[in-house]
N, C-alpha and C positions, 0 to 999 in steps of 0.2 A: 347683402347682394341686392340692388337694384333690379326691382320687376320690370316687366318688357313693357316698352311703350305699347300702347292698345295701337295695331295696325285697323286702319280703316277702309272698309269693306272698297274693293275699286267697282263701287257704283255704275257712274257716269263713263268730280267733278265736280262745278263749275262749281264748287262750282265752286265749288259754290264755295267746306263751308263756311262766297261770296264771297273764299274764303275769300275781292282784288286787295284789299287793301287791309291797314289797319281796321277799315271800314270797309270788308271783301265788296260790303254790294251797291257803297256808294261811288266806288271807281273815282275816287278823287285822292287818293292817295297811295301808295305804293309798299305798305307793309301791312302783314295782317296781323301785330299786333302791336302793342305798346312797347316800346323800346326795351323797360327791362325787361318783359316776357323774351322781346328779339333777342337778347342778349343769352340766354339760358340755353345751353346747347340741346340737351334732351327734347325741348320744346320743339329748337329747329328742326331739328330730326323729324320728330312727327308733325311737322308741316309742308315736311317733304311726302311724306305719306296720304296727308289732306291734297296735296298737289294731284293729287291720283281722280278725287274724288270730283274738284272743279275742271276737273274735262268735261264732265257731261253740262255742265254750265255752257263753257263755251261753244256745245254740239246743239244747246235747245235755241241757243241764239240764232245760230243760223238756218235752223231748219226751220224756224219763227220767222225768218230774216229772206228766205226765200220764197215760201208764200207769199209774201207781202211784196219782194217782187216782182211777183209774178203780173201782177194787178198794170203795173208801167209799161209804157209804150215809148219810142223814138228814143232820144237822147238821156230821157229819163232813166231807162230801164238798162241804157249800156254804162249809163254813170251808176247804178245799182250795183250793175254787175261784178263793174269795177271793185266797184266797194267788196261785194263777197267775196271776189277772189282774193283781196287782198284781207278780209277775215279767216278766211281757209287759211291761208300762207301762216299767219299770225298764231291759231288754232295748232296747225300742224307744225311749226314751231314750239309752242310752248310742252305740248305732245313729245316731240323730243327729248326735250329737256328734264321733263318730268320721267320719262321710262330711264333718259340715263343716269339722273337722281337718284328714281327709286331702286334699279341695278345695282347704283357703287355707293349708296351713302354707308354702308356699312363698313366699309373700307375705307373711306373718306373721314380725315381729320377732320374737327369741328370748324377750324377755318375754310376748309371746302365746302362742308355743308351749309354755313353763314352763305358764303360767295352764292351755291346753287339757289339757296333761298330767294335774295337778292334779287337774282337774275330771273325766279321764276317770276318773284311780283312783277319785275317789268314787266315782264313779256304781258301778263295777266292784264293789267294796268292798260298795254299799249292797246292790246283787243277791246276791253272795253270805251274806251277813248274812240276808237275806231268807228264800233257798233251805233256809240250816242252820235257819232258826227254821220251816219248813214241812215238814222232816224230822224234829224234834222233835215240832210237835203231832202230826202225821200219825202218829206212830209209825212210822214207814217202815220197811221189812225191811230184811235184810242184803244182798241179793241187789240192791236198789234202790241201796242207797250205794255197795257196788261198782260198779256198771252205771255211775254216776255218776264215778267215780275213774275209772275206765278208758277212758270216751269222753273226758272231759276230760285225760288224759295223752296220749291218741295225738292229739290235735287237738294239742296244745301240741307233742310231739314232731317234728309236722309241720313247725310254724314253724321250732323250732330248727336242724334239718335244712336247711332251704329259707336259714335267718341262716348258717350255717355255710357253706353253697354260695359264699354271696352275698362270704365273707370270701376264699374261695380265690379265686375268681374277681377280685377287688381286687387278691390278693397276685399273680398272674401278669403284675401288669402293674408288680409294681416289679424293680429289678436285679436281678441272679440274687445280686449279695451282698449284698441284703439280705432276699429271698427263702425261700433257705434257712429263717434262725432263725422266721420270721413262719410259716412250711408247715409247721415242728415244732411249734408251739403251737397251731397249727391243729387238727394231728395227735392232740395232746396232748388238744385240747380234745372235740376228738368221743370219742377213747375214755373219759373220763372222764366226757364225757356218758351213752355207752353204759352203764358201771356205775352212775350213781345211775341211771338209768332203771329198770335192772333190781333195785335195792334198790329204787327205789319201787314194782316190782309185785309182787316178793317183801311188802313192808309190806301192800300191799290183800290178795295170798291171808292174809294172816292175821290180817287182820282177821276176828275170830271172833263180835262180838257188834255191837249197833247203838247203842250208848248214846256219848255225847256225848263219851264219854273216848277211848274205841275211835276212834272217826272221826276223831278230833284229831291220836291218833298216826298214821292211817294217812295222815292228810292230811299230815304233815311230811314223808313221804318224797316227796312230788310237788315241796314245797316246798326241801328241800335239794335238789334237781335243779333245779331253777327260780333258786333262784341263784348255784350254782355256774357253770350259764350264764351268768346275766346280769353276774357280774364277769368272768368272761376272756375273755365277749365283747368288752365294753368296754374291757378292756386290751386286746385286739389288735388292734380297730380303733383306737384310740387310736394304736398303734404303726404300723400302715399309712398313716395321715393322717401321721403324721411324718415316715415316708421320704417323703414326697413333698412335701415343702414344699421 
């Protein structure tokens, strides 16, 4: 009998874990993970679960996104405006989706749950799209886009943390020989996690300037941490469902 996917904790969110894309936090793509992990239905499942976790992702953006607002005046600050409402919308759209997700996927054939996936990266995808194009008109400072990186890495860190728990606590309940190799990779994985972590906030301190190029690289360090998770996470849950068949 197959163990229960490790559900993750509903956090947030956003976010995270970032999770928008293949690359949740470089937002330049629309699946969060490698096609044949997409394909793996168990996986999808628990990335409807993770859907839970990148709400607070898209709640730190905009509470991030309204200060910074704040600061505009005239025509500036009603094209601001514009922009959040239309992040709200986006937000509370994806909000939707994800509660009816998390509700019915357990009723839901794996074709449904593929589809709900899908549809949440868009929605994920579309908000952030949104976010970078309202930090570009806005002119946003440097201080704002870090603010922004960094609420969205420690939401997302959350998750992973809480996914990683959820793995060990799976592996204590297989043999002790097959335990062992499943608690090294385990092991394996969180410190590995630990370092891109700390390369991607080494990348935000130096982030030195606000322009489109700058943000891009400093976004890829969230993003190589983001999926170095999400493959060996899926490879060792993959590996726990094994032994237990």
């Amino acid at each position: 009998m197959k163990l229960r996917l490790s559900a993750v904790a509903l956090a947030l969110l956003a976010q995270t874990a970032v999770f928008a894309a293949p690359v949740a936090f470089a937002q330049d793509t629309t699946s969060q993970t490698q096609p044949a992990a997409q394909d793996d239905p168990s996986l999808a499942r628990q990335a409807i679960e993770w859907s839970q976790d990148r709400l607070t992702e898209l709640d730190v953006s905009i509470t991030i996104l309204e200060k910074d607002a704040a600061r505009l005046q005239g025509e500036a600050s009603e094209r601001a405006e514009a922009a959040l409402k239309t992040l709200r919308e986006r937000r509370d759209a994806y909000r939707a989706k994800a509660d009816e997700a998390a509700a019915s996927a357990r009723s839901w054939t794996d074709a449904q749950v593929a589809e709900a996936r899908r549809s949440l990266d868009e929605s994920w995808a579309a908000f952030q799209t949104t976010r970078d194009e309202y930090l570009e008109a806005a002119k946003s400072d440097l201080a704002t886009r870090r603010a922004i990186l960094e609420a969205e890495l420690e939401a997302r860190q959350k998750a992973w943390q809480t996914s990683i728990d959820g793995l060990r606590a799976d592996a204590e309940k297989l043999a002790a020989d097959q335990r062992a190799a499943i608690d090294a990779r385990i092991a394996d994985l969180n410190a590995r996690i630990d370092d891109a972590r700390a390369e991607a906030r080494a990348r935000i301190g130096r982030l030195q300037d606000a322009s489109a190029e700058a943000w891009e690289t400093a976004k890829q360090g969230y993003a190589d941490a983001q999926q170095l998770f999400l493959d060996n996470y899926a490879s060792i849950r993959k590996s726990i469902e094994d032994a237990t068949k």
